[in-house]
Structures are given as C-alpha cells and as structure tokens.
SEKOLGU-101877 format. One record per residue (C-alpha): residue in three letters; x, y negated, z negated. Coordinates in steps of 0.001 Angstrom, whole numbers, padded with zeros to 6 digits, always signed. Layout:
REM SEKOLGU-101877
ALAXYZ ...
END
This chain:
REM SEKOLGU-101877
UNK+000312-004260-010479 UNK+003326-006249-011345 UNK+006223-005108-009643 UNK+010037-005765-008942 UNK+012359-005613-005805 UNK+016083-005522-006466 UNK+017404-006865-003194 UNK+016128-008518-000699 UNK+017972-007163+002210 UNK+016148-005326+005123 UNK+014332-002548+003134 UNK+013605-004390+000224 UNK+012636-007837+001272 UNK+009780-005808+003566 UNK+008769-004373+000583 UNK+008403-007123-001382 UNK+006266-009233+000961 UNK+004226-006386+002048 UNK+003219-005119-001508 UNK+002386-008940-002306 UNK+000239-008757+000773 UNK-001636-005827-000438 UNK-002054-007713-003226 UNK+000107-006995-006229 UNK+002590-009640-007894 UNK+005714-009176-006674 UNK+008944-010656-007888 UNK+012094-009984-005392 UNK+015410-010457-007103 UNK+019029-010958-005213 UNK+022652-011988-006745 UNK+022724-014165-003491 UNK+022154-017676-004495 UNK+021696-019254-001081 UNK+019501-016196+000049 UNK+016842-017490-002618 UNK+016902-020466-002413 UNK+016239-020034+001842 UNK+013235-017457+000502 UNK+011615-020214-001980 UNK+011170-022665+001192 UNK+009485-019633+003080 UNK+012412-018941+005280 UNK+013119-015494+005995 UNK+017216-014811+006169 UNK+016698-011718+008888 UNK+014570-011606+012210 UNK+011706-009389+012035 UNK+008495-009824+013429 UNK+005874-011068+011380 UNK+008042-010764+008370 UNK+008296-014857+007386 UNK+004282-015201+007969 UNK+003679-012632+005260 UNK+006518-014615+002968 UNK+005331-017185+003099 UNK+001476-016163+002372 UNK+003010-014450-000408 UNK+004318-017612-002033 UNK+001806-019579-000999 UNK-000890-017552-002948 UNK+001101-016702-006089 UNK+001672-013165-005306 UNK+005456-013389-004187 UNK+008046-015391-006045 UNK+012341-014325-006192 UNK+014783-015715-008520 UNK+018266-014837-009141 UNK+018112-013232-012623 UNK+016802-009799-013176 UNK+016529-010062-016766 UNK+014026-013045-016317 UNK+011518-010756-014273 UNK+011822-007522-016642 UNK+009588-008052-019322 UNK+006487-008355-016587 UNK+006799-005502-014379 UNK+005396-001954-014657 UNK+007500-000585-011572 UNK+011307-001663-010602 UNK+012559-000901-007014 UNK+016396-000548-006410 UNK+016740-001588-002798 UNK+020429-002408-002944 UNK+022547-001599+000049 UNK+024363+001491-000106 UNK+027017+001005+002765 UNK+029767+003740+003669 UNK+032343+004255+001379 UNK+035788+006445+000801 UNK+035084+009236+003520 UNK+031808+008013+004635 UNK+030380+008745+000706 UNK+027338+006344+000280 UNK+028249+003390-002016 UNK+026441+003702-005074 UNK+027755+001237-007094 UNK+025336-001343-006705 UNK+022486+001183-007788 UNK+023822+002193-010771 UNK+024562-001386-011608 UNK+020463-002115-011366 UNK+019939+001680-014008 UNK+022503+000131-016354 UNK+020995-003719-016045 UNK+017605-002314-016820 UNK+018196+000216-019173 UNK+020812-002480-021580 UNK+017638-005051-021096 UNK+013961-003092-020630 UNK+011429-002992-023599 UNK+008989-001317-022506 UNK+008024+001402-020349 UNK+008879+001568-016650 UNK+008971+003748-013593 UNK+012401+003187-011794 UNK+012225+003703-008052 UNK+015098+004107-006036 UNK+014046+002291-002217 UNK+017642+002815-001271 UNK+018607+005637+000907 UNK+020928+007760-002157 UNK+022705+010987-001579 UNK+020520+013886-003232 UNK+021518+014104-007633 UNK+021440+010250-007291 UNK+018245+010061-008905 UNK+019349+012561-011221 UNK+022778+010264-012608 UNK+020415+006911-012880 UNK+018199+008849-014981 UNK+021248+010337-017189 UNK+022719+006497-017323 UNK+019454+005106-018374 UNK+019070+007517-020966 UNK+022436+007227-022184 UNK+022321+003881-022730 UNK+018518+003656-024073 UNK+019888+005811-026814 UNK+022680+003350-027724 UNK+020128+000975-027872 UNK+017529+003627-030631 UNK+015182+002766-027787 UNK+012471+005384-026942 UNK+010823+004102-024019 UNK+009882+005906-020738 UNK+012071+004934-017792 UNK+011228+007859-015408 UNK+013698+007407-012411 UNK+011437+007943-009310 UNK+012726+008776-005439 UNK+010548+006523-002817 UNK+012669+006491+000542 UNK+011703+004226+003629 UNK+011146+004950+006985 UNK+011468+001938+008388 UNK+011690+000656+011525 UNK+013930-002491+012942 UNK+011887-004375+014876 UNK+008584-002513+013526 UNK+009384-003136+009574 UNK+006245-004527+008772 UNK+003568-002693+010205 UNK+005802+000863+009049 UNK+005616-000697+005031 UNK+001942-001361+005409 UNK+000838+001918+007728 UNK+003386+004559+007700 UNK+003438+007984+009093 UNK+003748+008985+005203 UNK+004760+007814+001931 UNK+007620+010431+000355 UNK+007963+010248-003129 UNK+010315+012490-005574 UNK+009300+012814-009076 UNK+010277+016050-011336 UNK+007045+016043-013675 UNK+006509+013067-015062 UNK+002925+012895-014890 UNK+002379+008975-015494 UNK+004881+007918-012835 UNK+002880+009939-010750 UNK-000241+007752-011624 UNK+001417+004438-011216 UNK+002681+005386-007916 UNK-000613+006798-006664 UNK-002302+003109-007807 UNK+000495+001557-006093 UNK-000015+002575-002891 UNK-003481+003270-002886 UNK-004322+000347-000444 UNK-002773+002060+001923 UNK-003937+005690+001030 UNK-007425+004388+001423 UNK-007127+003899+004656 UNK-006400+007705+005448 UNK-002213+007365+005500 UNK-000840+010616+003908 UNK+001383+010298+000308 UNK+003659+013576-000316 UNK+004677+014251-004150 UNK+007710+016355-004164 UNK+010967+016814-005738 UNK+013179+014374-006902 UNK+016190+016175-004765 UNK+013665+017227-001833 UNK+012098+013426-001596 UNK+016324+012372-001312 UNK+017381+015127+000770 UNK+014417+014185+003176 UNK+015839+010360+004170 UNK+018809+011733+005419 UNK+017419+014785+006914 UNK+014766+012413+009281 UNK+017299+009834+010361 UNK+020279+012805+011208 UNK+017098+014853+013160 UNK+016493+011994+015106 UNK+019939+010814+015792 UNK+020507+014695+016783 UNK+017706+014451+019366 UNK+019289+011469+020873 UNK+022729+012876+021229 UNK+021186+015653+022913 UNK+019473+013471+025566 UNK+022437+011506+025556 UNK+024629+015028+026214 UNK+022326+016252+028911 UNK+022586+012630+030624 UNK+026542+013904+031831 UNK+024868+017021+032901 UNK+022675+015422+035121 UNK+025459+012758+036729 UNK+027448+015477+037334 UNK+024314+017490+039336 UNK+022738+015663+041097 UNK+019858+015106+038683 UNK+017781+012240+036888 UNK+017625+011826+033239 UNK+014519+010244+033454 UNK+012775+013488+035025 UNK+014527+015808+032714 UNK+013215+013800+029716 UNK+009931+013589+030988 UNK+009643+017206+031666 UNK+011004+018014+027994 UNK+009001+015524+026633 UNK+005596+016553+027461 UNK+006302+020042+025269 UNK+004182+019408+021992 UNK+006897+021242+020225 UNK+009349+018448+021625 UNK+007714+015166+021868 UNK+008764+012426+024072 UNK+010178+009775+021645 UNK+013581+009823+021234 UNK+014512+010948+024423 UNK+015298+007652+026131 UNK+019240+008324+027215 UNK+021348+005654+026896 UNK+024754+004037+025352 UNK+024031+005565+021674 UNK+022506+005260+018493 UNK+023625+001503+016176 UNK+022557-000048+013357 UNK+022328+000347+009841 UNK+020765+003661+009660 UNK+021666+006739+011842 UNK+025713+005802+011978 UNK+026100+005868+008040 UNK+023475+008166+007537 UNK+024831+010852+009456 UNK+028017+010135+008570 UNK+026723+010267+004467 UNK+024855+013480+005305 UNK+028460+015308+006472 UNK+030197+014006+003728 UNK+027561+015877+001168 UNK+027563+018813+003178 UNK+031434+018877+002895 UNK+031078+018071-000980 UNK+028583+021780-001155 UNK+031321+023517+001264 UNK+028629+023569+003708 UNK+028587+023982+007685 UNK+026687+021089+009206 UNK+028545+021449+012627 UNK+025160+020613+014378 UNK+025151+017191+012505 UNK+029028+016863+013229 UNK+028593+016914+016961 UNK+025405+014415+016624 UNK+028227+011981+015563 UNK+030794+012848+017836 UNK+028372+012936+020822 UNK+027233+008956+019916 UNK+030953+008209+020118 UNK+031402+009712+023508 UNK+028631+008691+025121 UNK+028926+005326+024032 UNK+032995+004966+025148 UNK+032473+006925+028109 UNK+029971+004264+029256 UNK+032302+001594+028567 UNK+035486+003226+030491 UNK+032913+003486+033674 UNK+032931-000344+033567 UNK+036454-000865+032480 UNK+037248+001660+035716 UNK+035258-000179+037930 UNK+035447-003336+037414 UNK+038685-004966+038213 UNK+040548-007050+035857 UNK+039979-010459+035444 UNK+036166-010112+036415 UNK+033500-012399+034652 UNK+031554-009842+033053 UNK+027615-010937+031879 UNK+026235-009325+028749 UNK+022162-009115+028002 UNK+021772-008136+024808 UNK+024372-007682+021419 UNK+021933-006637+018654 UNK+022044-002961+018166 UNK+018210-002688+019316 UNK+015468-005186+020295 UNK+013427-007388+018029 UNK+015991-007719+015702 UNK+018971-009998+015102 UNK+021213-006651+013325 UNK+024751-006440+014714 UNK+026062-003691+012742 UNK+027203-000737+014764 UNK+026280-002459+017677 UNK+027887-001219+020940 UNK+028694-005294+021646 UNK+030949-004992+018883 UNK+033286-002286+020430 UNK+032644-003254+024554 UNK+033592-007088+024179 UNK+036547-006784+022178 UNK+038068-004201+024487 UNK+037166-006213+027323 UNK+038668-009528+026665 UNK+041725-007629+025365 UNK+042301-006141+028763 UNK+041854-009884+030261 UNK+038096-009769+031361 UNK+036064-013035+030705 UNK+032872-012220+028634 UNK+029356-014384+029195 UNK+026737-013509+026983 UNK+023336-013628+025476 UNK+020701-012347+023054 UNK+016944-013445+021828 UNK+017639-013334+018486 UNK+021194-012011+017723 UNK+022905-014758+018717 UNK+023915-016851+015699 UNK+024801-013243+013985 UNK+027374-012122+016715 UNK+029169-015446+016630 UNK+029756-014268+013117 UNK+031619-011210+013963 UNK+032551-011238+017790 UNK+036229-012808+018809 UNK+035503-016771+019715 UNK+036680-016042+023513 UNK+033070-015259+024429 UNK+031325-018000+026203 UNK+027674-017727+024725 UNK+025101-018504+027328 UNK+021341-019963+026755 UNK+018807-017360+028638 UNK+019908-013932+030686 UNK+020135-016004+033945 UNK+022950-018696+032605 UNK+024870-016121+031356 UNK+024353-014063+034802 UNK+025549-017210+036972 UNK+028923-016780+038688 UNK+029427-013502+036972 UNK+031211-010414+038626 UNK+029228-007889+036923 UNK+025892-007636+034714 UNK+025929-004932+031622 UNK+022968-004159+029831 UNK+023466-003639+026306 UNK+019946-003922+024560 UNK+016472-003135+025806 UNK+014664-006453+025277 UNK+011557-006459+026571 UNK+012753-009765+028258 UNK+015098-008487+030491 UNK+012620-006121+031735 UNK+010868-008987+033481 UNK+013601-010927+035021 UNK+013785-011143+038655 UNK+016069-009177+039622 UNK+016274-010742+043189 UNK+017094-014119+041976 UNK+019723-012721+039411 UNK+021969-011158+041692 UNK+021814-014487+043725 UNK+023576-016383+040943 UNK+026212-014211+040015 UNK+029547-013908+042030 UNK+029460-010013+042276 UNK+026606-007110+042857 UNK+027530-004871+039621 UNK+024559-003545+037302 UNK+025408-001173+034472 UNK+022140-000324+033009 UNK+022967+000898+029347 UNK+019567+001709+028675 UNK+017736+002287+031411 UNK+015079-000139+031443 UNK+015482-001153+035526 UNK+013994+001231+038180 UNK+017102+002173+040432 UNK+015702+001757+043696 UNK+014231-001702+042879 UNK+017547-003040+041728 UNK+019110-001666+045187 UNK+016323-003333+046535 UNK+017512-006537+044776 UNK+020923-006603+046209 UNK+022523-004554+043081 UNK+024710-001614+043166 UNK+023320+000143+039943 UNK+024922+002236+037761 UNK+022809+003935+034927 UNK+022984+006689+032343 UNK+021982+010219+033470 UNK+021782+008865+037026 UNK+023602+009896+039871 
END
C-alpha cells in the first residue's frame, strides 16, 4: 500500500520506517526543512535503537522517501497518518491545532478517496471534528469522495519504539462503520497480524479514550509504588520486597512497580494532565488520576530536598544520567531539568553526563554545568553522586573505583539500580528510594 506520515517526530517517524520495512511505500512529510534534509542522507534526528538502520534500508530500497510538501505526496496514497505533536495547551488541553491543520490541508487538496488516521494521541470527539472539517470543506469543494477519519493510537515505547511498531501487544483502531476503512486497515497491518499479534476494531471515541486511559493506568501504578516507597522509609521496610511481593499477584503484575524519582517524558506528564482536563470539561471526578499527578510531583521534589538537605552548600555534585529514561536522548519532563537548576541556584557546582542525551540537555540546561565524557570523569573530585537515569551502563561501573575518585562518599540512588549493601561495601553511604 501507499501510505503517508504527517510528521516525523517520535511516533510518526517509527511509523514511517517500520511500515516501509514491512514493505509498503511510505512517504513521511514534515514542515521542518533541516529535519528532511538530515532524513534524505539516512540520518535519524532522535536516538532510538535500531531506528536509523531501518531508515536507511527504507531509502535505500525505494520504500521510504520524505519531502517537505504534503500536497506533492497526496495524489499517491490510499491511507494518511496525522502524527503531529499535540503538546499541552491552555489548562493542560491537548494542542490540536496542528491536526486539524493536516484535515483541512487534505480535505482543500485530496481527489480521491482516503482513510484519514489520526497516530496522534487526541482527546476523545477529536476524530469526530476532523471528520466534520473534512466534510465541510469537501462540500465547498462539490467533492464526493470518501475521507473516513480513522482512530489508530500508539503504544509506544522510548527506547523500545521499534520492535513495539513492528510486534505490539495490540493494534487499537476506532472506526464508526465504515466498512472499507476497515478493509484497508486490516491489509495494512496484516504483516503483523500474520504473525499471531491481536488487532481490536472499536469505536472511534473508545479507540481515543483508550490512549489516555493506558498511559494514566500506568502512571497511576507508578505513583502508587512511588507512594508506598515513603511508607516503607518511614518503617523500617524495603521497597524492593514490597514490590516483589505485590508483583508476583497475576492480578498485579510486576512491571511498573520499580519505585523511584517519577514518571518524565513526553507521554504520562501531558497525558495525565490532558486526561483531567477532559474529565473537568464532562464535570467529572477523576480524583484517582489527580493524585497520580500530584504524587509524581512529590515524590520527585521530595527526592531532591533529601539531597539539597544533605548535602552542604557549595558541594560538587556528579549527575549519571539527564534523559527522562534510558536508550533515549528525550529531555522533556526530565527530573535533570528541575534538580540542576535548583542546585546551581543554591550555589552547588553540577558535573554531569549521559549516553545519549547529552547534546539535547546542553540545549535546555543553564551553561553552568560542566559536562563530563563517561560516568567516572564526571564522578572525579565530586562531593556527591546522584543517579538520575537507569542506564544499563551505570549498572556495571565499579563501584569501588568510583568512590575512589570523587572527593566525598554520597550515593543517591534515584532509581534503584545499585544493591545497598554492595555500595556500603564500596565505601558509599547510600541513600535510595523506599529504603531505610
């Protein structure tokens, strides 16, 4: 099938590549200039593992191309995705200016038939005012083709992005009875159906209302670990074991029960924060959902104050990791963003380091820090080490010959990834979440 991406940001740059890797032609649009031109040479413009192999096999065999200019790519596609970002807007309201934009650029330009899919995570009735603006205009233009406005939301991973586009848990998709958008969907993803992964038909409103429901769930469930870690500081007990313990109820499941500073990113923050804000539009009571959000705020400040309270002023503190999460370079909503800033405004010196997030947080972080070249330069002569980011790479430093270089014997362990009696062992005093 011929198909096109609007946007080549997280969600829909995966998409494109991966659907050219399954093997249809693929044509991923974006207004940004300099972002195309850096996809052309094969480059991809985000970390993501695996993600620039599959780009470039895409252009390499024919099957993935971008360009600049929607209108140029129209007239060959059966199926248009809208993966646009929808960022936070006036009280936390998703954004949805750049989706409409794509409904109105297709319907003043289509001439033919086409499913429109919205990729982008859209409050529920969003599919519902695309199709009304499509239709609207279509009839300004005495046009009478289909455009049957389609739900499709991702479930994607940072970090795990490709292999969640080409074997997800499920594919969700919303369509209110048009029977031949149904069909072109079900021969669009039928390489992966093949291969025994599950594709739900639904509602347009149910497929929309689902997104946000999955992300706020799982946010809720790490709030909750994240609640129960204070619990446990305060008792005597060990995060660790209570999570375990929960964790190994089927009804509960172990994932998402890691405690640590908080949920980040691009996802669970404005999700959450877009699911209260429809809630409050239907004069509904989400107060679980509320305290999900408030909880992540907490947990993640009440962290930070432990360090600010322990550490004394003027102390060269070490940070390992600024991303929000490992195996990706994604700063937004990342707890770097709100710990370094407060620290070098209360006169701490900040050393720091990331695998891939480095270039990214020079972006956005104050030009005080000093930006060091591996975990163990940015650890030498340093007062304190803070964990930030679980990188699988810090789990395998020595911990011995860490605490050797730096000044002090501090270890705040954001995320729990050290054993506490090893890094005692290691000369450390260690400080964790959930851990007394």
């Amino acid at each position: 099938m011929n198909l096109a991406v609007i946007g080549t940001g997280y969600v829909g740059l995966v998409s494109a590549a991966c659907f050219a890797e399954l093997g249809h032609t693929v044509y991923g649009v974006d207004i940004d200039q300099a972002k195309i031109d850096k996809l052309k040479r094969g480059e991809s413009p985000i970390y993501e593992p695996g993600l620039e192999e599959i780009i470039k096999r895409g252009l390499e065999n024919g099957r993935l191309s971008f360009t600049t200019d929607s209108t140029e790519v129209l007239p060959k596609v059966q199926i248009l995705f809208c993966a646009v970002a929808t960022p936070s807007g006036e009280g936390h309201k998703a954004d949805l200016r750049a989706v409409f934009s794509v409904a109105e650029t297709v319907a003043k330009h289509i001439d033919h038939d086409l499913v429109f899919v919205n990729k982008s995570t859209v409050p529920v009735g969003t599919g519902k005012q695309c199709e009304e603006k499509i239709k609207e205009i279509l009839k300004n233009r005495n046009m009478t083709i289909k455009i049957p406005v389609v739900s499709n939301p991702e479930f994607l991973r940072e970090g795990m992005a490709v292999s969640d586009t080409l074997m997800p848990d499920r594919i969700v998709i919303g369509i209110n009875g048009n029977t031949w958008a149904q069909e072109m969907m079900e021969e669009l993803y039928r390489p992966i159906t093949r291969v025994g992964k599950p594709i739900l038909f639904m509602s347009r409103e149910s497929a929309e209302i689902v997104k946000y429901a999955s992300n706020s769930f799982l946010a809720t469930k790490i709030s909750f670990i994240n609640m129960m870690s204070e619990l446990a500081e305060k008792t005597g007990a060990d995060i660790r074991d209570v999570a375990q313990g929960m964790g190994m109820d089927d009804r509960i499941g172990p994932r998402f029960l890691h405690a640590g500073i908080g949920y980040g990113g691009s996802c669970f923050p404005k999700d959450v924060k877009a699911l209260l804000a429809t809630a409050k539009e239907y004069d509904l009571d989400f107060s679980i959902i509320q305290a999900t959000d408030q909880v992540n705020h907490r947990q993640r400040h009440r962290f930070f104050q432990k360090i600010i309270d322990t550490v004394p002023t003027g102390s060269t503190v070490a940070i390992w990791g600024l991303a929000f999460k490992p195996k990706t370079d994604d700063m937004r909503d990342a707890p770097s963003l709100d710990l370094i800033p407060m620290l070098l405004e209360k006169g701490y010196t900040v050393k720091a380091y990331d695998p891939a997030a480095m270039e990214n947080a020079k972006k956005v972080l104050p030009e005080q820090i000093q930006f060091a070249g591996s975990p163990l330069e940015a650890a030498k002569e340093a007062d304190v080490l803070v964990i930030l980011t679980e990188w699988d790479e810090f789990r395998g430093v020595n911990l011995a010959e860490t605490q050797k270089l730096m000044k002090g014997d501090l270890l705040f362990d954001g995320r729990n990834i050290y054993d506490p009696k090893e890094a005692q062992e290691a000369g450390f005093v260690y400080m964790g979440i959930g851990i007394s």
